[in-house]
PAKE-143225 format. One record per residue (C-alpha): x, y, z negated; residue number from 1. Coordinates in nm, 4 decimals. Layout:
N
[site [X, Y, Z], NUM];
...
This chain:
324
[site [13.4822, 22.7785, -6.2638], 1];
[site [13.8669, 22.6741, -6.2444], 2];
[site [13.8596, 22.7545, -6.6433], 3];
[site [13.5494, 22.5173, -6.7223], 4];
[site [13.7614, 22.2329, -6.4864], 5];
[site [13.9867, 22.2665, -6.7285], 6];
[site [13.8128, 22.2867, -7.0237], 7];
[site [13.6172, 21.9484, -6.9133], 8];
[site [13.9406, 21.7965, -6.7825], 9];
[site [14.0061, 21.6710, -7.2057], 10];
[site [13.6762, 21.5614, -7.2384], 11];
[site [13.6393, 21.3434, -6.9670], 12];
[site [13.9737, 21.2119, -7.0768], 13];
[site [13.8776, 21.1305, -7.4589], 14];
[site [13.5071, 20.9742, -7.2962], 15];
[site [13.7099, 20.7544, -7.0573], 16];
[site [13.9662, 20.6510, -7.3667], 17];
[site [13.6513, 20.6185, -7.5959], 18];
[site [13.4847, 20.3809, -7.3532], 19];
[site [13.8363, 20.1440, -7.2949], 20];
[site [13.8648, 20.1609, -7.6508], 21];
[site [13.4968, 20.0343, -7.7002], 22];
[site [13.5321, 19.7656, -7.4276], 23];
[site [13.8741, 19.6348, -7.5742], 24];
[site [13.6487, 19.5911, -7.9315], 25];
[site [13.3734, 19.4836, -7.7672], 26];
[site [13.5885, 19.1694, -7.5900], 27];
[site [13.8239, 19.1185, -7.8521], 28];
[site [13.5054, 19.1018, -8.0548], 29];
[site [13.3695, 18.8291, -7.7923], 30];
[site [13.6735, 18.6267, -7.8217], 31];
[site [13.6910, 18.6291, -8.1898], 32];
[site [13.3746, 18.5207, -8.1964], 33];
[site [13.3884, 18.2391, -7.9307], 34];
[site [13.7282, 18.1689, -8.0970], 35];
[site [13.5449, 18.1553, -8.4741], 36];
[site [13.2145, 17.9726, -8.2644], 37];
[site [13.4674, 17.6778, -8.1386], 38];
[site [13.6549, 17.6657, -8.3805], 39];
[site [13.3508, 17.6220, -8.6183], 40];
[site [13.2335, 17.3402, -8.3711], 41];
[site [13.5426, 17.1800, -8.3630], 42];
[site [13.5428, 17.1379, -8.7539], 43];
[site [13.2294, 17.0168, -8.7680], 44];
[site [13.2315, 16.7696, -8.5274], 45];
[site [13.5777, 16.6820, -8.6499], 46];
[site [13.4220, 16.6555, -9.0049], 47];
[site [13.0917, 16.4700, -8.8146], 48];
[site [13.3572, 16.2242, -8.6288], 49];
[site [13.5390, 16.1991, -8.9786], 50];
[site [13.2113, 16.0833, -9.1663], 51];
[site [13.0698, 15.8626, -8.8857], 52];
[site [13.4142, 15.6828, -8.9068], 53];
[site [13.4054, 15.6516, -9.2851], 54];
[site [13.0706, 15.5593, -9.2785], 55];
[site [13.1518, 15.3287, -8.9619], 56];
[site [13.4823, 15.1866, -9.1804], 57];
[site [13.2669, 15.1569, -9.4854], 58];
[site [12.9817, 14.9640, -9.3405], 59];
[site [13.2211, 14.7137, -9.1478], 60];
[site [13.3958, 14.6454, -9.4496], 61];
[site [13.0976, 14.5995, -9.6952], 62];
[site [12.9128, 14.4324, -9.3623], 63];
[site [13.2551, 14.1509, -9.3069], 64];
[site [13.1178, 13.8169, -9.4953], 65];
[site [13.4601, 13.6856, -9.5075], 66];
[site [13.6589, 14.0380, -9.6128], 67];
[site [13.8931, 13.9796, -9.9168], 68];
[site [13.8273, 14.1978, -10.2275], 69];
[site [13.9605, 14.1716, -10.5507], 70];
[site [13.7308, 14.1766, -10.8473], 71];
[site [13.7015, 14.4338, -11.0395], 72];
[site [13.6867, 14.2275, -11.3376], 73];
[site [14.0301, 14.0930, -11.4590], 74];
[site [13.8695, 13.8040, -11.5708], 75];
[site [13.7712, 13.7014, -11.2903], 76];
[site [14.0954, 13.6995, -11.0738], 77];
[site [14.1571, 13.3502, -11.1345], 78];
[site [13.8800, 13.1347, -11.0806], 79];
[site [13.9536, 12.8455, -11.3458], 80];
[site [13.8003, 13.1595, -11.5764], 81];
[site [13.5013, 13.1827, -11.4447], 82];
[site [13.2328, 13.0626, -11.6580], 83];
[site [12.9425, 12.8963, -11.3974], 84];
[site [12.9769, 12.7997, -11.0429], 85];
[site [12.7015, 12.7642, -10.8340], 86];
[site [12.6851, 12.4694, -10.5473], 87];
[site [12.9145, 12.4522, -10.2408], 88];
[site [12.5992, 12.5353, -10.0128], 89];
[site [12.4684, 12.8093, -10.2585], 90];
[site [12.8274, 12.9566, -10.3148], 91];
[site [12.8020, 13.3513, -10.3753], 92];
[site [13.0189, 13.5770, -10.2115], 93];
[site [13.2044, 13.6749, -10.5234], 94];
[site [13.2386, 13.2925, -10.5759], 95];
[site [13.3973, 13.2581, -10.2418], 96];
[site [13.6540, 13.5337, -10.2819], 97];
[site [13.8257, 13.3501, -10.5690], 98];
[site [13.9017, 13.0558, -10.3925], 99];
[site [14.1207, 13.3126, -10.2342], 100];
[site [14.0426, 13.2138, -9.8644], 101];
[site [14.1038, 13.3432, -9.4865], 102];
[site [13.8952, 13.2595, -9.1874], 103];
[site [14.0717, 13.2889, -8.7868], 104];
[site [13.8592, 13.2001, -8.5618], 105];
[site [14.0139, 13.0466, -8.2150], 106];
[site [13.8466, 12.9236, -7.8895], 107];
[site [13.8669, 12.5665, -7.7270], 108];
[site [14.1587, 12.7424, -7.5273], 109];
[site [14.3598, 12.7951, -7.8546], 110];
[site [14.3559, 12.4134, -7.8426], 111];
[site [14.7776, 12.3855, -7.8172], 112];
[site [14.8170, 12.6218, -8.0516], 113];
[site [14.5847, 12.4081, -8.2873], 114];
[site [14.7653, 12.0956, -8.2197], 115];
[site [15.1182, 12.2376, -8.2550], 116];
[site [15.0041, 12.4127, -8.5901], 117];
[site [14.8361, 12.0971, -8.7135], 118];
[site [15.1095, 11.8555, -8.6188], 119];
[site [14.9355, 11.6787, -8.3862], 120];
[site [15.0937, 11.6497, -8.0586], 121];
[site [15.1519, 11.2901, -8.0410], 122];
[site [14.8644, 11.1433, -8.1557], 123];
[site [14.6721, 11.3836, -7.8864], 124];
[site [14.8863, 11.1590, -7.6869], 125];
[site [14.8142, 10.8508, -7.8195], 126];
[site [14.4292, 10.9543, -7.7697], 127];
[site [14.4837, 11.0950, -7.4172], 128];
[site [14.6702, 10.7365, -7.3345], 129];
[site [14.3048, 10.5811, -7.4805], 130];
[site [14.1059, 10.7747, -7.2684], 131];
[site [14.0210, 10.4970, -7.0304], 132];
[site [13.7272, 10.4732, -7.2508], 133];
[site [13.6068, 10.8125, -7.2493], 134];
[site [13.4488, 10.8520, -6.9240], 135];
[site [13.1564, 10.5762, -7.0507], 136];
[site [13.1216, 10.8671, -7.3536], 137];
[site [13.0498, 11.1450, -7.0377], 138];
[site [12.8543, 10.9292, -6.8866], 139];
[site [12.6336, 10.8933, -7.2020], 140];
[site [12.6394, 11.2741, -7.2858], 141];
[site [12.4902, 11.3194, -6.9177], 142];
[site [12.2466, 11.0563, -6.9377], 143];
[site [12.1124, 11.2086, -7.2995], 144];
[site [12.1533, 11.6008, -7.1777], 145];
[site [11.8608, 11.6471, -7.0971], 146];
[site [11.6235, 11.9931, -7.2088], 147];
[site [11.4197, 11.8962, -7.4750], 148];
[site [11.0977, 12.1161, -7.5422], 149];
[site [11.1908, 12.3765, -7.7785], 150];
[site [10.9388, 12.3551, -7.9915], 151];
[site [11.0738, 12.0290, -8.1642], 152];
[site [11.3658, 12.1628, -8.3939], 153];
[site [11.6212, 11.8918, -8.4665], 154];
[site [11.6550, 11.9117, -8.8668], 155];
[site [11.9453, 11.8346, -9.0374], 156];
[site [11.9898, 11.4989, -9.0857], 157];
[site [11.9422, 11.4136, -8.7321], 158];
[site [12.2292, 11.5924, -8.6351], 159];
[site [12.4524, 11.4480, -8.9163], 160];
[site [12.3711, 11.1200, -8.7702], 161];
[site [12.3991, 11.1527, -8.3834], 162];
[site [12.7716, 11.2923, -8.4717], 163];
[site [12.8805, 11.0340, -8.6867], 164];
[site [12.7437, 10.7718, -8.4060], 165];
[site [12.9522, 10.9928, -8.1535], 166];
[site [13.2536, 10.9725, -8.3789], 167];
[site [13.2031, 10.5704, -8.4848], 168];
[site [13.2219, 10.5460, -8.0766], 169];
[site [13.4784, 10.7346, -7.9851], 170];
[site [13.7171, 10.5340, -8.2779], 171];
[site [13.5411, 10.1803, -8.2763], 172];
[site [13.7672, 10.0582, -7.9419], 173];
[site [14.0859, 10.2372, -8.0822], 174];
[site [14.3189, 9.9075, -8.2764], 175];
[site [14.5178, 10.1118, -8.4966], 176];
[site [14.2372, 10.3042, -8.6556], 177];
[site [14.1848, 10.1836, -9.0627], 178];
[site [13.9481, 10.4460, -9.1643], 179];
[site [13.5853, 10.4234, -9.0742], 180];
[site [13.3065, 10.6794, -9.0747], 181];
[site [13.0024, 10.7126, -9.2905], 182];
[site [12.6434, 10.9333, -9.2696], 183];
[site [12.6929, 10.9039, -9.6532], 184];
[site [12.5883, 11.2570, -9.7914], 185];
[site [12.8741, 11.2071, -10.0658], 186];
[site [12.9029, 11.4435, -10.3990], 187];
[site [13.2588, 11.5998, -10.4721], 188];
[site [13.2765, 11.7910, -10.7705], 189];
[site [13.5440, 12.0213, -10.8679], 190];
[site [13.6709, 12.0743, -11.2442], 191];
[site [13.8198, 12.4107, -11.3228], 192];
[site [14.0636, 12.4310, -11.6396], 193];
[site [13.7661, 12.6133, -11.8393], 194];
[site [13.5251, 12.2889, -11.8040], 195];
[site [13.2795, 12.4659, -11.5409], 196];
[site [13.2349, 12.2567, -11.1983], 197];
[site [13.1799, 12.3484, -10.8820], 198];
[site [13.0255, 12.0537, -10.6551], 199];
[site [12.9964, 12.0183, -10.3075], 200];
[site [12.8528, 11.7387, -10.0997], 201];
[site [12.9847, 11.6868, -9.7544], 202];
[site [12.7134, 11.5597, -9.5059], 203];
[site [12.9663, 11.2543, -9.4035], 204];
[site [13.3326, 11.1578, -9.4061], 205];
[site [13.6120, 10.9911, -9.2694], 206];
[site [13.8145, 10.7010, -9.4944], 207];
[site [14.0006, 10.3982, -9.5785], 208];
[site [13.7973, 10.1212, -9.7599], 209];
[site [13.7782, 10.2521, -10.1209], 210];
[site [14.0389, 10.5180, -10.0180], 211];
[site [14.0328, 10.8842, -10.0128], 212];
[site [13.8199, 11.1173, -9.7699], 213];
[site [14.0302, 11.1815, -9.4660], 214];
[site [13.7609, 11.4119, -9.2800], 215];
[site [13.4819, 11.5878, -9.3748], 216];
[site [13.1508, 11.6743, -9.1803], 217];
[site [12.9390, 11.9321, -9.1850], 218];
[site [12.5796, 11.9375, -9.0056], 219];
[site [12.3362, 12.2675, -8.9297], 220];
[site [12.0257, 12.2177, -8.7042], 221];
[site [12.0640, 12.5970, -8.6163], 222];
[site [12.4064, 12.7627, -8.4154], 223];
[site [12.5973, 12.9278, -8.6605], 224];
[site [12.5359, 13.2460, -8.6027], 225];
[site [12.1933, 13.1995, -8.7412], 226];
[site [12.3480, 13.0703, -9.0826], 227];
[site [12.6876, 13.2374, -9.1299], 228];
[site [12.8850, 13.3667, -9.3329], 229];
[site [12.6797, 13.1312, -9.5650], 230];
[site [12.8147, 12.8126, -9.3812], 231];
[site [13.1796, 12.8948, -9.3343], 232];
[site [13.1713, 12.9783, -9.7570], 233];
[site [12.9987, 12.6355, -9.8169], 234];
[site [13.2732, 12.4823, -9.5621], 235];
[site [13.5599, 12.6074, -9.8120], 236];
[site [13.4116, 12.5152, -10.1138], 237];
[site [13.3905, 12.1846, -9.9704], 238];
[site [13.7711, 12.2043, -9.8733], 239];
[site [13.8573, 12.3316, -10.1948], 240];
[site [13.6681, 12.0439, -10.4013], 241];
[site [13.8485, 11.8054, -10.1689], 242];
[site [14.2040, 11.8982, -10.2893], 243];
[site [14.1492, 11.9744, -10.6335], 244];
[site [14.0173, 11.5684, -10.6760], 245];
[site [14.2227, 11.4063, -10.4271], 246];
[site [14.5759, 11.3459, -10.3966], 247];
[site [14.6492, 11.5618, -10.0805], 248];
[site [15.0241, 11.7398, -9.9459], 249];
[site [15.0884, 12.0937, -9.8925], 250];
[site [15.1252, 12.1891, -9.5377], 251];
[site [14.9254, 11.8736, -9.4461], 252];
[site [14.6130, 12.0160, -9.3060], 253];
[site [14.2717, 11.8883, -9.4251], 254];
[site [14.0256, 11.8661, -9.1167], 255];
[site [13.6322, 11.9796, -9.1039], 256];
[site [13.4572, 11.8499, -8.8451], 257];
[site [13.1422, 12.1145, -8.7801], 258];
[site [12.8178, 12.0503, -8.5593], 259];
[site [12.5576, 12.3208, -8.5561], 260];
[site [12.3027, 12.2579, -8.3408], 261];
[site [12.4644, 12.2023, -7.9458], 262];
[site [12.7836, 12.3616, -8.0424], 263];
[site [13.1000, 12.1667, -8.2196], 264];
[site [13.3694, 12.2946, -8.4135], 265];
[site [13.7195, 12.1515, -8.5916], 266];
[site [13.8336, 12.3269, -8.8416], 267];
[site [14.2213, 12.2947, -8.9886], 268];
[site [14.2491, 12.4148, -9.3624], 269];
[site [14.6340, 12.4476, -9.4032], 270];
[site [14.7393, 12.5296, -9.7494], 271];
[site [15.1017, 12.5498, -9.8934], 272];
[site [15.2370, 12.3978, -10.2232], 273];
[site [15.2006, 12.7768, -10.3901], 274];
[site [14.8217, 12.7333, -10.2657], 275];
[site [14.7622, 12.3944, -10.4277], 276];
[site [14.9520, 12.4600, -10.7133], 277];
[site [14.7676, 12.7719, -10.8074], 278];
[site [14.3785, 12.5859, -10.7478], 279];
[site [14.4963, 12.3162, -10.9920], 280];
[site [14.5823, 12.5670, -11.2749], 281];
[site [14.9267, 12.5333, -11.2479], 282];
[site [15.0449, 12.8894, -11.1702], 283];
[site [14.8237, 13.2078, -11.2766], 284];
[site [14.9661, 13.3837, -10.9941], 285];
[site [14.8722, 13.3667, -10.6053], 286];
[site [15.0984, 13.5759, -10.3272], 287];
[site [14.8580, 13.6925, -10.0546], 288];
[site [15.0876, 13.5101, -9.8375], 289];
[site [14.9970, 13.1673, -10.0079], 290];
[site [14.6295, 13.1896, -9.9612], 291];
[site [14.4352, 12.8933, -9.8019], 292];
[site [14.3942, 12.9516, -9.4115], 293];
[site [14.0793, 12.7883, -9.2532], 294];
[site [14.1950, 12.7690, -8.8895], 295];
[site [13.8974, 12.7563, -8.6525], 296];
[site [13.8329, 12.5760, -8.2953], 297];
[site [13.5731, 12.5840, -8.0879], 298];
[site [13.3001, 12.5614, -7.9889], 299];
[site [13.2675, 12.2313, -7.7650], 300];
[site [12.9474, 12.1942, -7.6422], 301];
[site [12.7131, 11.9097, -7.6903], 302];
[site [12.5743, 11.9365, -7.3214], 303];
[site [12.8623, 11.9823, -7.1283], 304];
[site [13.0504, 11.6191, -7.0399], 305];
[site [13.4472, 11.8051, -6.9518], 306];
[site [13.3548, 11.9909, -7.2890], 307];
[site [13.2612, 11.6463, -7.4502], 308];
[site [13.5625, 11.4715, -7.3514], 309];
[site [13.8051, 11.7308, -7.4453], 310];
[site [13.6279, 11.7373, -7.8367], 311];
[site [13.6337, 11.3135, -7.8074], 312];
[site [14.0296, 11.3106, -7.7718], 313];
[site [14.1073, 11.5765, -8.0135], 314];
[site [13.8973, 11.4512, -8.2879], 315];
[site [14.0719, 11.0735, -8.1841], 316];
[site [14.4373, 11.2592, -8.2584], 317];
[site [14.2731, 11.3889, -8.5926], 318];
[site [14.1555, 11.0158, -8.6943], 319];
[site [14.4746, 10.9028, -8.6048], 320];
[site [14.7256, 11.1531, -8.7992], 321];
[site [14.4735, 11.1058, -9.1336], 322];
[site [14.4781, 10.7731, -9.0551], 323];
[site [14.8494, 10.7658, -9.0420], 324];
């Protein structure tokens, strides 16, 4: 008996070793292949994350209406080489990008900053010293606020002519004021070096008798939400048509005055003598640092009297420093 105790003493040893050593594989196994499992997971999520935020960065960038891209076509880096140019309200996006044009869009509490950017500090003054005059304009925007049935849609020209009334108020009492505002849907129409035009036609304007256009209007029915990026492209064109005909200054903004539907906007294109230079064919080249800036405030809106009054003295200080 003490012999076979013996002889089974090895055995039981080499089973017990076997059965460690089997275990040990068997977890080292398990953890290789929950390491290999997450680490698989990992790099496909990783690559999932990867493609969702290429796709994501793709389809935002295709998907921006105002995104700059250069053409691929040499040709058509400069736009006085462009053969055909379609109308400002029409304008294509590729048409757009080579008026070489940015879009920043502010609230009405950006205001200052608009005012300090556009030089117009004192003659927001000079319109907040006039403002004796603007509580009979609330009292006219509460009297007319009223909800209308929604199944009458204002159309265009009715809104081009309520806001030039607005704006013929606001500035008929003011003495200084020269310039006078017109509904007149007026044609401006844009040479490039290679003979093609490009015309726009501004829904109304501000000017001296015989002079040049000050201001420019634009009027949509619908918010513009429902009609962008379509209407901020037409809005440049129109810009861009202004200072290629008129004599204008670098670093003098030209102003757009926007209504679509209850909402009102100002818009400050601020160009620099590079800018202008380069639109009128003077230089082939244009620094991404020199392209024309369309600075937008807003919206003030139509319903709302403190909104009202606010949008009455800062389009006064406009008429005043083009007036100027």
């Amino acid at each position: 008996m003490q012999c076979m105790q013996v002889e089974l003493l090895p055995a039981a040893e080499t089973l017990w070793t076997s059965w460690r050593i089997a275990k040990a594989i068997s977890l080292t196994s398990g953890r290789i292949a929950k390491a290999i499992s997450l680490t698989s997971w990992g790099i496909a999520k990783a690559v999932s994350l990867t493609s969702e935020g290429i796709a994501k960065a793709i389809s935002l960038t295709s998907s921006s209406p105002l995104s700059e891209k250069r053409p691929e076509n040499a040709a058509d880096h400069n736009p006085h080489e462009r053969q055909q140019w379609g109308s400002a309200s029409k304008l294509s996006k590729e048409e757009y990008l080579l008026l070489r044009c940015l879009w920043n869009r502010y609230g009405t509490r950006n205001l200052p900053d608009m005012l300090e950017r556009s030089n117009l500090d004192e003659y927001f003054r000079q319109a907040k010293r006039f403002r004796a005059y603007l509580p009979i304009v609330s009292a006219l925007i509460e009297e007319r606020a009223q909800p209308r049935k929604k199944s009458k849609r204002m159309i265009d020209e009715s809104v081009n002519l309520s806001l030039v009334a607005f704006l013929i108020a606001v500035a008929a009492k003011h003495p200084s004021l020269r310039g006078r505002w017109t509904p007149h849907r007026r044609p401006i129409k844009a040479k490039f070096a290679n003979g093609a035009e490009m015309e726009a036609q501004v829904d109304g304007y501000f000017a001296g008798e015989d002079g040049p256009i000050r201001l420019i209007l634009e009027a949509k029915s619908g918010l513009r939400e429902y009609h962008e990026p379509q209407v901020s492209m037409q809005e440049t064109a129109e810009v861009v048509a202004l200072i290629m005909t008129q004599d204008v200054e670098p670093n003098r903004p030209v102003f757009v005055i926007s209504q679509d539907g209850s909402r009102l906007y100002i818009t400050a294109a601020i160009f620099n003598k590079t800018y202008l230079s380069w639109i009128k064919n003077k230089r082939t080249k244009l620094p991404s640092d020199s392209f024309l800036q369309m600075n937008q405030y807003g919206p003030w809106v139509l319903t709302n009297a403190d909104s009202m009054k606010e949008f009455a003295e800062t389009a006064l200080a406009i008429m005043l420093a083009v007036d100027s």
